[in-house]
N, C-alpha and C positions, 0 to 999 in steps of 0.2 A: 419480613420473611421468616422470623424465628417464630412465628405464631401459625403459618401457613395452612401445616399440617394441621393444627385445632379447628380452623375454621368449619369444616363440615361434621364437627362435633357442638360447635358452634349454629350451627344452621338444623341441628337435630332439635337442640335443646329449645328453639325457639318457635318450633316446628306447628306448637301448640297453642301459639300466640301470645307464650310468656317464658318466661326461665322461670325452674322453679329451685329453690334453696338446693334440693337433691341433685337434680342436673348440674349447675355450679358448682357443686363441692366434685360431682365424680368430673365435670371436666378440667377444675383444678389440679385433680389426683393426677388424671393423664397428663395434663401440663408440667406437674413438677416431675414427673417421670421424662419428660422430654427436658428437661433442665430451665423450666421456665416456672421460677419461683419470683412469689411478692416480692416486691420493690425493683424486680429486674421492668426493663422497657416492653416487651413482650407479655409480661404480665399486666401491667398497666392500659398498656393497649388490649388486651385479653379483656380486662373489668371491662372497657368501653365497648365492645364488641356481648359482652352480656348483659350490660343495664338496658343499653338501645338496640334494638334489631337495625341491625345494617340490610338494608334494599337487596330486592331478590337479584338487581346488576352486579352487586359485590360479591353475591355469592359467585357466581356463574364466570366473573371474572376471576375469582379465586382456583375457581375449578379449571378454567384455563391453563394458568399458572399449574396449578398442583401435574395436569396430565402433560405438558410440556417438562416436567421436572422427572416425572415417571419416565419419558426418554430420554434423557441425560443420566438417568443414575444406573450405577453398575447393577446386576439381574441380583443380587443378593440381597440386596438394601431394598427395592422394586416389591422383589418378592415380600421382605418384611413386609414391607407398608400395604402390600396387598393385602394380607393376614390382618394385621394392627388395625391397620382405620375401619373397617368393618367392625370386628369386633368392639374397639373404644366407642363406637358409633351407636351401637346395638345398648352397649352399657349405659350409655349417656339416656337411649328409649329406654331403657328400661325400668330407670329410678323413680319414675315417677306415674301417677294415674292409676287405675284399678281400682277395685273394691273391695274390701274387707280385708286389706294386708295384699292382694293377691297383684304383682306388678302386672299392668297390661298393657304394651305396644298401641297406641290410639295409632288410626286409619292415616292421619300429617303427619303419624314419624315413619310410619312404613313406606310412605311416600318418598321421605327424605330417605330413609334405609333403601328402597328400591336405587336410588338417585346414586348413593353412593358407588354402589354393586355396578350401577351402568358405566359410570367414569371409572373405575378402574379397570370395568373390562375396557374399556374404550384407550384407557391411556397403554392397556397392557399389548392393544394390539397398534395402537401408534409407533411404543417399542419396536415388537416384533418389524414393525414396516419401515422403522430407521434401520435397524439390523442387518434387512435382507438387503437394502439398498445399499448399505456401505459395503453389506462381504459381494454383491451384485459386480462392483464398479474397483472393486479390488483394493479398495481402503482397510486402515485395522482400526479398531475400538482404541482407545487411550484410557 
């Protein structure tokens, strides 16, 4: 669970049918901003998740996971991670390919970039639809 949120940074980098040294370090970078530094378990599990591409099922199960999390968490945190994963997302396409210096988004990360943008609209209005149902039924949030 402490890697979670990586994985579709994880699934960018690989998007092109390899990690490249530049995607690894920027999804390291975001990793240790999340408090997930070498030699912790998250990070170890991190390497294994970038040497071998994990199946497009793990992915899809992850994203399950991630939009089910998206309704549980309070609209602050939600909203961060709306902002965040996109862009660490975008950074992670962005390190690598192109020609002559110039970075270029290849056609699999925009794929993957499209993919993200969809789950979190998709988790953002799962929210919205626990929401209305709890203040519906006359429940409070905790």
């Amino acid at each position: 669970m402490t890697i979670l949120h990586l994985v579709p940074l994880v699934q960018v980098a690989w998007s092109d049918g390899g990690v490249t040294e530049a995607e690894r370090t920027k999804v390291h970078e975001v990793a240790a901003l999340r408090g997930v530094t070498p030699g912790t378990p998250g990070y170890l599990m991190l390497e294994k998740l970038l040497d071998k591409r994990p199946p497009d099922r793990a992915f899809d199960v992850c994203w399950r996971v991630i939009r089910a999390m998206f309704t549980a968490w309070p609209e602050e945190k939600r909203r961060a991670c709306e902002v965040s994963l996109p862009a660490y997302a975008a950074a992670v396409a962005s390190v690598s390919g192109g020609l002559l210096g110039f970075r270029a988004i290849s056609a699999d990360e925009r794929t993957v970039l499209q993919r993200v943008a969809r789950e979190i609209a998709e988790a953002h209005t799962e929210a919205a639809r626990t929401i209305t149902e709890i203040a519906s039924v006359g429940g409070k949030l905790t």
